[in-house]
C-alpha positions as CSV (number, residue, x, y, z in Angstrom):
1,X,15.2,-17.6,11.5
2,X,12.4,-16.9,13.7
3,X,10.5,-13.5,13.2
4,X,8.7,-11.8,16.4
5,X,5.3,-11.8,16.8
6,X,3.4,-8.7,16.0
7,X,2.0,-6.2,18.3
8,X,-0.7,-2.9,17.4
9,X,-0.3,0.0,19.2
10,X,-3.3,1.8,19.5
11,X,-2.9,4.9,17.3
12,X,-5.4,7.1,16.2
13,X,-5.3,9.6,13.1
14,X,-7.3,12.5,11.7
15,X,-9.6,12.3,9.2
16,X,-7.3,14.9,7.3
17,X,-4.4,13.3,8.0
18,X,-5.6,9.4,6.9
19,X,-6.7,11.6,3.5
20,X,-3.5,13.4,3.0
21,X,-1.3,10.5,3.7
22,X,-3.4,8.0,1.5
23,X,-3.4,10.0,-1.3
24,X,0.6,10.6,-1.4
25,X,0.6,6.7,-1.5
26,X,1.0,5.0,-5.4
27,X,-1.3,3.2,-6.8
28,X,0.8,0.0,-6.2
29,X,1.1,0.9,-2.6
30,X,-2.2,1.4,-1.9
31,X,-3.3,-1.5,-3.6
32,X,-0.8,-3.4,-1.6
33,X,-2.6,-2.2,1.6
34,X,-6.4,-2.9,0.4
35,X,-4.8,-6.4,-0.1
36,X,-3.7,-6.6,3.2
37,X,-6.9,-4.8,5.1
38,X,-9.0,-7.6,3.5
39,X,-6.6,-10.6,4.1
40,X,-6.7,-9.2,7.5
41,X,-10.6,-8.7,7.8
42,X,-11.3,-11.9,6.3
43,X,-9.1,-13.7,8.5
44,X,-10.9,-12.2,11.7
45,X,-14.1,-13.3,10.3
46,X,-12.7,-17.1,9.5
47,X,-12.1,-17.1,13.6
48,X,-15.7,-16.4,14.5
49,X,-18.9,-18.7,13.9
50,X,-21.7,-16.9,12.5
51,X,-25.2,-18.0,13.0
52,X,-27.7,-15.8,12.9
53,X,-32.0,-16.9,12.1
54,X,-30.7,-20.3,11.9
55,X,-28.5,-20.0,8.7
56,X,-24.3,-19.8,8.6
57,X,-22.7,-16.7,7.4
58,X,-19.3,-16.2,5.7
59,X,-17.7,-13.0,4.2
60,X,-16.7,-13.1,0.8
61,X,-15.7,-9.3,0.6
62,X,-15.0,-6.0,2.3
63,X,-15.3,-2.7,0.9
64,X,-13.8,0.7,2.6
65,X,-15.7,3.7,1.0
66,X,-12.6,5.9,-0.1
67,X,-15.1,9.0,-0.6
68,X,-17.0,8.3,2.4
69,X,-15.6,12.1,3.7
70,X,-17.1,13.5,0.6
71,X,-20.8,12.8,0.4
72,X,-21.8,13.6,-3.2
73,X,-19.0,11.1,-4.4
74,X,-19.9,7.3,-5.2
75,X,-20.6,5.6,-1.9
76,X,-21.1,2.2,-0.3
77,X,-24.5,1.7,1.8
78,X,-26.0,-0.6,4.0
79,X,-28.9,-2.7,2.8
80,X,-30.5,-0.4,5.1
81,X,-29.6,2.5,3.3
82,X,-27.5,3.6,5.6
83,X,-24.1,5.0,4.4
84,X,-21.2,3.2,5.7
85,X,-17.4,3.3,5.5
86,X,-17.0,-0.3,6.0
87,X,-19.1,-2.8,3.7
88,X,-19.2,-6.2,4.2
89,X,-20.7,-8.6,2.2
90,X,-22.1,-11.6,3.4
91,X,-23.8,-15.0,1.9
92,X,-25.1,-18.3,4.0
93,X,-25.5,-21.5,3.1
94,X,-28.6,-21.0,1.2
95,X,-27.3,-19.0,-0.9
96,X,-28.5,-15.1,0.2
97,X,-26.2,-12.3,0.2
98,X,-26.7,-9.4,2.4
99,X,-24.5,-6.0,2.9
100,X,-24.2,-4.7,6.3
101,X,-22.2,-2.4,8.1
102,X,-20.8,-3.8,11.3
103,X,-22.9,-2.0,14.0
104,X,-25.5,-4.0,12.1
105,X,-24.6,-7.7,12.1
106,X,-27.5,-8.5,15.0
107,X,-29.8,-6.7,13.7
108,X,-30.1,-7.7,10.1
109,X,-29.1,-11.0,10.5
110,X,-29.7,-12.1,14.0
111,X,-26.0,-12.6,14.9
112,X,-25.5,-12.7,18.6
113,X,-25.2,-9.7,20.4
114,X,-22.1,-10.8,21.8
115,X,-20.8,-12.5,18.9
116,X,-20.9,-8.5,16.9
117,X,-19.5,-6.8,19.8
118,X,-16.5,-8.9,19.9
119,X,-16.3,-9.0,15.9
120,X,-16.8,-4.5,16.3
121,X,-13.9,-4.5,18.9
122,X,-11.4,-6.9,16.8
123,X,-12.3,-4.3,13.5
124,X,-11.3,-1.2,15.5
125,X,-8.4,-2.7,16.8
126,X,-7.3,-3.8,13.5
127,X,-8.4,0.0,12.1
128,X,-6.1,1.4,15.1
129,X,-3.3,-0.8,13.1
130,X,-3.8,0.9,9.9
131,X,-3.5,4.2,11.5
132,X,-0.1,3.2,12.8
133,X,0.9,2.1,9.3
134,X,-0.1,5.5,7.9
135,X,1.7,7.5,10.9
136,X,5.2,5.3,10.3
137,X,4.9,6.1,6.1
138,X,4.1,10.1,7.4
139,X,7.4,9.7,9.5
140,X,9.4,7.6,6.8
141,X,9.8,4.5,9.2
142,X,10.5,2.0,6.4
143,X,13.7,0.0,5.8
144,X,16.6,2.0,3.6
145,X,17.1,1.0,-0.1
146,X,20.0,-1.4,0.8
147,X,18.1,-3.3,3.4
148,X,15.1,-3.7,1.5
149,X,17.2,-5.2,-1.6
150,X,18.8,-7.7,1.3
151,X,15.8,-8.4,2.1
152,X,13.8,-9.5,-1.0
153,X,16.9,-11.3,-2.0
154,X,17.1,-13.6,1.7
155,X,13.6,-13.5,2.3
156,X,13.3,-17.2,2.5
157,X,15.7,-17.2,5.7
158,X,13.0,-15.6,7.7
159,X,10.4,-18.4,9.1
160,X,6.4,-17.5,9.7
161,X,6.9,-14.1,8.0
162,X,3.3,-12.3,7.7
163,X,1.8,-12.6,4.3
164,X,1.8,-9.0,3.0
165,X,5.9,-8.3,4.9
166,X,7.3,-9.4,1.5
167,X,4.9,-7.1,-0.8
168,X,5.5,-4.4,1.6
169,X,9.0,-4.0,1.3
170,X,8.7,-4.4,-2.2
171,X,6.7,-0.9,-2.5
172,X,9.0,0.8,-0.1
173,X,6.1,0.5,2.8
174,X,6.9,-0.2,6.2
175,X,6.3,-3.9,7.4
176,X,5.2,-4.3,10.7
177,X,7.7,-2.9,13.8
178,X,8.9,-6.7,15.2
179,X,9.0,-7.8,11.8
180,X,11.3,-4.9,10.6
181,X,13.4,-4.9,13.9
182,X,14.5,-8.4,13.3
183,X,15.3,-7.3,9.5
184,X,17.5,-5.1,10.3
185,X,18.9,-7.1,12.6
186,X,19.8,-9.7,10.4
187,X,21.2,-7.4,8.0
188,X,23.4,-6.0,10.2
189,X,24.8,-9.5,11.3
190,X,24.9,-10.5,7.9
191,X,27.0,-7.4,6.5
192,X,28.8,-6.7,9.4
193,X,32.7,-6.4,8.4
194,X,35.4,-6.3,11.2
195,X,37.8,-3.9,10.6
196,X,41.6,-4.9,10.6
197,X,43.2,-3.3,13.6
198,X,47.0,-2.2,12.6
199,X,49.5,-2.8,15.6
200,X,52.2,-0.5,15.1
201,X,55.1,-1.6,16.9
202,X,56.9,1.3,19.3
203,X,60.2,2.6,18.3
204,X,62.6,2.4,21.0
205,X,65.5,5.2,21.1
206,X,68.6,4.5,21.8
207,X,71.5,6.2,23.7
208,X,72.5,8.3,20.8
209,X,69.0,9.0,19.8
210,X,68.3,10.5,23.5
211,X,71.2,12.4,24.1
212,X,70.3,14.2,20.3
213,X,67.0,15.5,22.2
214,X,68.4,16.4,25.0
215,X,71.2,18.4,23.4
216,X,68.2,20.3,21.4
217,X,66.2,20.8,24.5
């Protein structure tokens, strides 16, 4: 069966509220989610060619700096220096590796300005998609325990399924809104049971039965 295609809506939380909500999250959950931030990052990066000073550049990992809102915790910089949320680590074919934030792919290594304003927009859109993930698991959006057990068991019916839908449901986190709409659709088609509808046939009266209630009346 064919799944719908994706859409982000853009959603925006509060630092405090991105915090609180990440922490109630396991440690299987969240995991689950840092696997699926990087698939998508990585991804996104695959779909752009970067040459910068001559050389090719390719990610080969991205960082998100889980303390970045409390200073004097462990953080992720820059080769700058600079402090950053974001890391990402890059190497060319020469072998050099370089850490950047992403306001700083044309400066430090001479990617287009064009080419890192596009790559910026893409990263906040997919940011804007996290912060609708963490408003449906504030608002308990996910599938029921029942659906989610249907799921994982007739998984392989659903064609061109996103890579992390499967692992999501797994730790009770909401896959993506087309994908779960057409989950629950197919459950409900697949477990639907029609009830038996019971005709029960009139009694007629006869004579003697009418002129009983009449004699009452």
């Amino acid at each position: 069966m064919q799944v719908t295609k994706p859409k982000t809506k853009k959603v925006s939380l509060t630092k405090q509220r991105r915090a609180e909500t990440w922490q109630r999250l396991t440690k299987e959950q969240q995991s689950v989610i840092q696997k699926h931030i990087h698939y998508q990052q990585t991804s996104l990066f695959m779909n752009h060619e970067l040459i910068g000073h001559g050389r090719h550049w390719s990610l080969v990992a991205f960082h998100e700096n889980m303390n970045f809102d409390s200073p004097s915790s462990p953080q992720l910089y820059c080769d700058c220096g600079r402090r950053l949320k974001y890391q990402y680590v890059l190497t060319n074919n020469l072998g050099e590796e370089i850490k950047l934030g992403i306001t700083h792919f044309a400066d430090h290594i001479g990617i287009p300005e064009a080419v890192a304003r596009q790559l910026q927009a893409e990263i906040h859109q997919l940011n804007f998609g996290l912060d609708e993930l963490l408003q449906r698991i504030r608002r308990h959006a996910g599938l029921n325990q029942e659906m989610r057990n249907w799921f994982i068991i007739h998984q392989d019916e659903f064609d061109d399924l996103p890579p992390n839908t499967v692992d999501f449901v797994t730790q009770n986190l909401p896959p993506e809104r087309e994908i779960q709409t057409d989950i629950v659709r197919a459950y409900k088609k697949a477990t639907y049971v029609k009830k038996d509808h019971v005709h029960r046939k009139k009694t007629k009266l006869n004579k003697k039965a009418w002129q009983e209630i009449f004699r009452e009346i």
